[in-house]
OpenMM code with the backbone's topology and positions (N, CA, C; nanometers):
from openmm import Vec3, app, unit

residues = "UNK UNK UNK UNK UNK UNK UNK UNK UNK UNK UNK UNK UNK UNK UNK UNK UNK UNK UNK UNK UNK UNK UNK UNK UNK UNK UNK UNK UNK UNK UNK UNK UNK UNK UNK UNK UNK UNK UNK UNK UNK UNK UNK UNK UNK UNK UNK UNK UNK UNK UNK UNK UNK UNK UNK UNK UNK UNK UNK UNK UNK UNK UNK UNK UNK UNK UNK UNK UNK UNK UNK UNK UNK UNK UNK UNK UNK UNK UNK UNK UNK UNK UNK UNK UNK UNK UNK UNK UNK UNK UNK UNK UNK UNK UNK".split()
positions = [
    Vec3(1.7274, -8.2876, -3.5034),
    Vec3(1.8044, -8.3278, -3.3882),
    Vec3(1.8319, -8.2034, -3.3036),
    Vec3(1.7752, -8.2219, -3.1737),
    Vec3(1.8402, -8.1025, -3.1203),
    Vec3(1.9060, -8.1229, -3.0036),
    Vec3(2.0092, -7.9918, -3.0589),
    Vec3(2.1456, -8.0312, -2.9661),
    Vec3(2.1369, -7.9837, -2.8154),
    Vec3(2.2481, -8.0258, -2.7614),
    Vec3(2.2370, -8.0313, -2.5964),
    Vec3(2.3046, -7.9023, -2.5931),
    Vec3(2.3409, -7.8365, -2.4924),
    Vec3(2.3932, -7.7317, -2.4419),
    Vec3(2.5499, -7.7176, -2.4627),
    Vec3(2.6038, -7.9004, -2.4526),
    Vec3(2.7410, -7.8785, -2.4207),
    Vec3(2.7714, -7.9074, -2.5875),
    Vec3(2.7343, -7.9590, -2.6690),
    Vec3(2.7099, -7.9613, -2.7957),
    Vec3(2.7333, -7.7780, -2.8520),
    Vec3(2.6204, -7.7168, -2.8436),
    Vec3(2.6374, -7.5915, -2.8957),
    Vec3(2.7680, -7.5005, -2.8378),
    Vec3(2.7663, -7.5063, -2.7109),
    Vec3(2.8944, -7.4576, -2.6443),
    Vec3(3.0270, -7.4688, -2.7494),
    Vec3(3.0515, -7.6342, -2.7831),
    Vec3(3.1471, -7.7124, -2.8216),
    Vec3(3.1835, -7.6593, -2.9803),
    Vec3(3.0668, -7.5871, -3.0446),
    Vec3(3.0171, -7.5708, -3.1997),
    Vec3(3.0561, -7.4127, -3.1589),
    Vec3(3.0276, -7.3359, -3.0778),
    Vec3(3.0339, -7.1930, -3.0430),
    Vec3(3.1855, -7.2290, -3.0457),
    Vec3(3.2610, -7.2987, -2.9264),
    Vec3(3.4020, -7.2620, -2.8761),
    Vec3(3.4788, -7.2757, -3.1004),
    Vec3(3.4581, -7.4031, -3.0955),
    Vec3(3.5097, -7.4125, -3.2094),
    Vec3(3.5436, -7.2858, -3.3730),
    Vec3(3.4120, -7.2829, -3.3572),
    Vec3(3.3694, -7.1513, -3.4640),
    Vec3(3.4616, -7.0189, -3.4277),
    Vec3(3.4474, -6.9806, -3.2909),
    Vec3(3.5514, -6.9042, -3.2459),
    Vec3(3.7301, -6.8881, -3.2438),
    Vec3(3.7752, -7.0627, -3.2266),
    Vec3(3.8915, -7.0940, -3.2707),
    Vec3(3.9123, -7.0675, -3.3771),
    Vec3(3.8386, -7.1137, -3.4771),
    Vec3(3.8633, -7.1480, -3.6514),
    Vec3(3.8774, -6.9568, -3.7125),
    Vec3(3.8225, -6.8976, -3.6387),
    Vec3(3.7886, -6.7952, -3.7294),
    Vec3(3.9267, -6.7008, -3.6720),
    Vec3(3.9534, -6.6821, -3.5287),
    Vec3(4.0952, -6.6671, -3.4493),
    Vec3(4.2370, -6.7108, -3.5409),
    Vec3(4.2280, -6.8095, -3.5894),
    Vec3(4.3234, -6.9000, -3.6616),
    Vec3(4.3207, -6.8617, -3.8018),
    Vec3(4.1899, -6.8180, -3.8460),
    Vec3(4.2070, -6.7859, -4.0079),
    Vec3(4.2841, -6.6004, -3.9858),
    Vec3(4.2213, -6.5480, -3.8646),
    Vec3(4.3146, -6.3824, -3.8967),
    Vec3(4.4174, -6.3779, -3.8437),
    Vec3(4.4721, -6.4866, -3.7675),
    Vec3(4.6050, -6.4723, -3.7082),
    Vec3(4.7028, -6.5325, -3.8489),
    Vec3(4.6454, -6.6527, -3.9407),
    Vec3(4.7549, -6.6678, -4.0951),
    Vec3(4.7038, -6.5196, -4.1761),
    Vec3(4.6506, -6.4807, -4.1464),
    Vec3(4.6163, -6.3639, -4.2671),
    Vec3(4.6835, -6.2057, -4.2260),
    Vec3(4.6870, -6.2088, -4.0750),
    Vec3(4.7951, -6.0518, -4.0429),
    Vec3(4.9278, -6.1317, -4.0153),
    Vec3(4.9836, -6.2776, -3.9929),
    Vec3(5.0936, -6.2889, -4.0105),
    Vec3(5.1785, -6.2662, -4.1580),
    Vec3(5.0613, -6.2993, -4.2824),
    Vec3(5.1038, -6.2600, -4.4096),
    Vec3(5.1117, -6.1400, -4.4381),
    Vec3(4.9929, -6.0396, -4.3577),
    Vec3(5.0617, -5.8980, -4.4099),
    Vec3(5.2098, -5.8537, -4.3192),
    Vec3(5.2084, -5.9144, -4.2024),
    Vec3(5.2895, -5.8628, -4.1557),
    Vec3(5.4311, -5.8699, -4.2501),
    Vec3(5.4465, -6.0344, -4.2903),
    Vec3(5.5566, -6.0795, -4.3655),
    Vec3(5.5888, -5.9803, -4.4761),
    Vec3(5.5045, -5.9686, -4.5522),
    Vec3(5.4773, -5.8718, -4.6582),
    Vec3(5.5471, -5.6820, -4.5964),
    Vec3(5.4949, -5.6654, -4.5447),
    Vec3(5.5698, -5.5264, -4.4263),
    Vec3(5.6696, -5.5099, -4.3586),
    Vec3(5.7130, -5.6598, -4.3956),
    Vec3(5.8766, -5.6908, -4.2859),
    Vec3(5.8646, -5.6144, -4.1580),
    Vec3(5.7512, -5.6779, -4.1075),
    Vec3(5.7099, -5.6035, -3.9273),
    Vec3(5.7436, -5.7244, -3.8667),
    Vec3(5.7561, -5.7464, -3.7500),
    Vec3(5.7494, -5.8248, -3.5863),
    Vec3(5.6321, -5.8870, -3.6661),
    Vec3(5.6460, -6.0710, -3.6392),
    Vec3(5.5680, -6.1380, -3.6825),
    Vec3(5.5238, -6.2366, -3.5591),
    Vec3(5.4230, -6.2881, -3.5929),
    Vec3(5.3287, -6.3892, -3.5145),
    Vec3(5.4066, -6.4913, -3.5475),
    Vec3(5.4942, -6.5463, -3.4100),
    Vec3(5.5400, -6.6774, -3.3376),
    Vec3(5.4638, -6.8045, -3.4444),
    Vec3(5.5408, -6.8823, -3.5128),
    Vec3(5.5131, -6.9925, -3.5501),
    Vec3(5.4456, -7.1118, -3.4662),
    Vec3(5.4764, -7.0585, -3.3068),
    Vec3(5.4466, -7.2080, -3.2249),
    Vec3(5.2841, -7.0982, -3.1624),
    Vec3(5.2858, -6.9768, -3.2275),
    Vec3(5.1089, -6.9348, -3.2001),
    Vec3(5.0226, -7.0008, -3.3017),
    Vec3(5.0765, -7.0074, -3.3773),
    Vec3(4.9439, -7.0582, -3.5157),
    Vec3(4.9518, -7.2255, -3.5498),
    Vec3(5.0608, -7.2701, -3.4727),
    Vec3(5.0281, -7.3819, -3.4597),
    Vec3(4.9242, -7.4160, -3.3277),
    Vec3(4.9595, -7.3588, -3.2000),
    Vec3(4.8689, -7.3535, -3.1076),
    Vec3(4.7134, -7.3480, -3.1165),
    Vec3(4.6983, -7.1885, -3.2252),
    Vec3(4.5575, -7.2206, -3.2426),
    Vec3(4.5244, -7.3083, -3.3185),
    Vec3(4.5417, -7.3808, -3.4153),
    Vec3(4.5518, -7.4992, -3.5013),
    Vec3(4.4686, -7.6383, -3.4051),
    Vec3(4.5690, -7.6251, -3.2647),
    Vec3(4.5546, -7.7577, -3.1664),
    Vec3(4.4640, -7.7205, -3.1279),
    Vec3(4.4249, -7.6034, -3.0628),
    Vec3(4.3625, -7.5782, -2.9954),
    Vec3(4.1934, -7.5863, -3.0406),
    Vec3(4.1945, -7.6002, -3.1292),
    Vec3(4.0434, -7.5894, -3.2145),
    Vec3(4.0459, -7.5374, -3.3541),
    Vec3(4.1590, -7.4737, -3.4113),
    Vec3(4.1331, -7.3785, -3.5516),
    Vec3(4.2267, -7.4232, -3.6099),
    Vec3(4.1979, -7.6156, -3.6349),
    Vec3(4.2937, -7.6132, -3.7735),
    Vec3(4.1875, -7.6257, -3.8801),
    Vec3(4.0495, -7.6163, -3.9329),
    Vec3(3.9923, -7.5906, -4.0173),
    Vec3(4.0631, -7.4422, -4.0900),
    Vec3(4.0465, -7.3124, -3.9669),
    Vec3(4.0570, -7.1644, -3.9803),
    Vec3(4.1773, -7.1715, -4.0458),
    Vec3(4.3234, -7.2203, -4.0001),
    Vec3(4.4731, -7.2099, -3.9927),
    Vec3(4.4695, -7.2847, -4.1478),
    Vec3(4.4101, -7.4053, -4.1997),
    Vec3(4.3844, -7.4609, -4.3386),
    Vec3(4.3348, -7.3646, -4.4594),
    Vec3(4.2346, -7.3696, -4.4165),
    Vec3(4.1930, -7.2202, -4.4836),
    Vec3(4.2511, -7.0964, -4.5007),
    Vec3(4.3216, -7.0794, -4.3988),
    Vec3(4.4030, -6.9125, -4.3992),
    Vec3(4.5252, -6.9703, -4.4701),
    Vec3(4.6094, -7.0369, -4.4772),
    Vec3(4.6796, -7.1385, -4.5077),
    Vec3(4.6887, -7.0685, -4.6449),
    Vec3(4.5385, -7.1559, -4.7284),
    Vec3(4.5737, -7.1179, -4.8764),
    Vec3(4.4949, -7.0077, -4.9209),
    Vec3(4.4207, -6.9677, -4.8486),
    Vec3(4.3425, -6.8153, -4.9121),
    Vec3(4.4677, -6.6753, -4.8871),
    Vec3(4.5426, -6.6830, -4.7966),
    Vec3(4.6524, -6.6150, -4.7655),
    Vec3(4.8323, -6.6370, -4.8549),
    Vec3(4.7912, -6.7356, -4.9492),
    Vec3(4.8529, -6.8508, -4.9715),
    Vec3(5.0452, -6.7767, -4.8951),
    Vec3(5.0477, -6.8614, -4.7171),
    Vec3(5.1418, -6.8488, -4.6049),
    Vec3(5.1157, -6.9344, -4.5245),
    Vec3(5.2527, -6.9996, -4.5401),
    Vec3(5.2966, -7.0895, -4.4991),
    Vec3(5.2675, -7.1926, -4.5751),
    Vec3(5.2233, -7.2068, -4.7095),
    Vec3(5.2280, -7.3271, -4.8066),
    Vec3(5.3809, -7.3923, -4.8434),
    Vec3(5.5109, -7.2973, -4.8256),
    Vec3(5.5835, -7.3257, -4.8600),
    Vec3(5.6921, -7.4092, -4.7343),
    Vec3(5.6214, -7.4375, -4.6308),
    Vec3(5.6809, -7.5270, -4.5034),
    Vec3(5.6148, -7.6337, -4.5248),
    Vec3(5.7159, -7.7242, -4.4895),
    Vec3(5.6306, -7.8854, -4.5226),
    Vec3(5.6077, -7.8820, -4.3840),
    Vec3(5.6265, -7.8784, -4.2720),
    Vec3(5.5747, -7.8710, -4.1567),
    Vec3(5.4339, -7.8004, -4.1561),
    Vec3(5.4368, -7.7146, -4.1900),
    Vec3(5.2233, -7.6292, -4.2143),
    Vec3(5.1773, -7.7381, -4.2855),
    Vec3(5.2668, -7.7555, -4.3944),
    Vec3(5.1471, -7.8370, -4.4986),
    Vec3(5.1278, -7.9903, -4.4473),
    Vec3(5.2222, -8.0526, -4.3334),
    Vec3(5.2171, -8.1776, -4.3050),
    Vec3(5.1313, -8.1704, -4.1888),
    Vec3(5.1387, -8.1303, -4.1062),
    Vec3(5.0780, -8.0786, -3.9505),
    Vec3(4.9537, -8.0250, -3.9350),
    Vec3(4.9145, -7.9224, -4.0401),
    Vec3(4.8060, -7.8794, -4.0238),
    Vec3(4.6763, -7.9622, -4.0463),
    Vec3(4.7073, -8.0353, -4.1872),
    Vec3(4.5890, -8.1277, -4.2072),
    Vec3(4.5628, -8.2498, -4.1020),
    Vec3(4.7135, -8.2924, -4.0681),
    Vec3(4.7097, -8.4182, -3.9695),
    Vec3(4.6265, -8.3402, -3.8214),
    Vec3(4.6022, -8.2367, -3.7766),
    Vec3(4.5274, -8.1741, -3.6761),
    Vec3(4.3970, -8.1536, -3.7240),
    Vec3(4.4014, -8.1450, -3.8559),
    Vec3(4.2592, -8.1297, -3.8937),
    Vec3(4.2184, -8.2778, -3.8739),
    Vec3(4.2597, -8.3839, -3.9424),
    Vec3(4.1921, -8.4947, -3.9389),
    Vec3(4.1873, -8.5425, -3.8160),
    Vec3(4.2649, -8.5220, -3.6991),
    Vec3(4.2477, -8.5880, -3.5725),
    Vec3(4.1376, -8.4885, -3.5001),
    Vec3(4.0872, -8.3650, -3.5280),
    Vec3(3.9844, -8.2813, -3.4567),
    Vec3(3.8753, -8.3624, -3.5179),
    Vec3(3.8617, -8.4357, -3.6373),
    Vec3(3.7478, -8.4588, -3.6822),
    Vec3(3.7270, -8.5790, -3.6621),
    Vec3(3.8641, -8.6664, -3.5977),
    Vec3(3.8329, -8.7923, -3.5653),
    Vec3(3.7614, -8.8069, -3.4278),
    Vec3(3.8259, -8.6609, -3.3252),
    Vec3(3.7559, -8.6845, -3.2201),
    Vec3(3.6237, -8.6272, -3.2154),
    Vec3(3.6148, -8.5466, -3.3015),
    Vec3(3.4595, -8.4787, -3.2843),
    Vec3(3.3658, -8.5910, -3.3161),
    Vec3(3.4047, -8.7200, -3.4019),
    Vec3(3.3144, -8.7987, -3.4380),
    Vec3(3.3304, -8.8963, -3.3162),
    Vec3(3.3894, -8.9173, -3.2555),
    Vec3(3.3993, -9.0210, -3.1389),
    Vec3(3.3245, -8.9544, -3.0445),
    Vec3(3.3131, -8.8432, -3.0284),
    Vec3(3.2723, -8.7761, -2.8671),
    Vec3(3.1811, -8.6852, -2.8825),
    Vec3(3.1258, -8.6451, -3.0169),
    Vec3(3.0287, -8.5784, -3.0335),
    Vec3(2.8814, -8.6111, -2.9961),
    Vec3(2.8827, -8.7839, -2.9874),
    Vec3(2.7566, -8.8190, -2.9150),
    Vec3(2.7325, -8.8702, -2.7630),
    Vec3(2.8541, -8.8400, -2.7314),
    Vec3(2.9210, -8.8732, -2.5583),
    Vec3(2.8382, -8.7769, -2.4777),
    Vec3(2.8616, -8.6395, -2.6092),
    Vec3(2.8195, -8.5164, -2.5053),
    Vec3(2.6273, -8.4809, -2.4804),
    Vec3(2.6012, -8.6058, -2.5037),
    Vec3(2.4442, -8.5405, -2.5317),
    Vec3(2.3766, -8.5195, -2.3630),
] * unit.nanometer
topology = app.Topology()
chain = topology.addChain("A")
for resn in residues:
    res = topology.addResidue(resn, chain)
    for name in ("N", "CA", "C"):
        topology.addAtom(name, app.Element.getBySymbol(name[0]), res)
């Protein structure tokens, strides 16, 4: 199958979110750890919406931060499953 332009774009933007989202949970944990100036809770939810709640899931428990908020642990997956509900609705819109 080969993909359209706005397809790869869509797979590029994404990949870029997810991976944004996995080092923004992973220097907010060192930061925590350093008791430094930390990364805004309503940033890592942002990137989450924005495209990187795979990254923010993942950083999640490989960082294991923010496991202990039921808000991360409730929110994050519910963004994951609605990115994947729309990627499956509109992923063949874009051909």
């Amino acid at each position: 199958m080969k993909l359209s332009i706005y397809q790869t774009a869509l797979i590029a933007f994404l990949g870029v979110m997810n991976l944004i989202a996995f080092i923004l949970m992973g220097a907010d944990k060192r930061r925590a750890e350093r008791k430094r100036w930390r990364i805004p809770e309503k940033t890592l939810f942002l990137s989450a919406i924005f495209g990187g709640s795979l990254g923010s899931l993942l950083g999640m428990y490989f960082f294991r931060h923010k496991t202990r908020h039921w808000y991360f642990c409730l929110f994050i997956p519910l963004i994951l499953l609605a990115h994947i509900a729309l990627g499956y609705f509109f992923f063949d819109k874009l051909r």
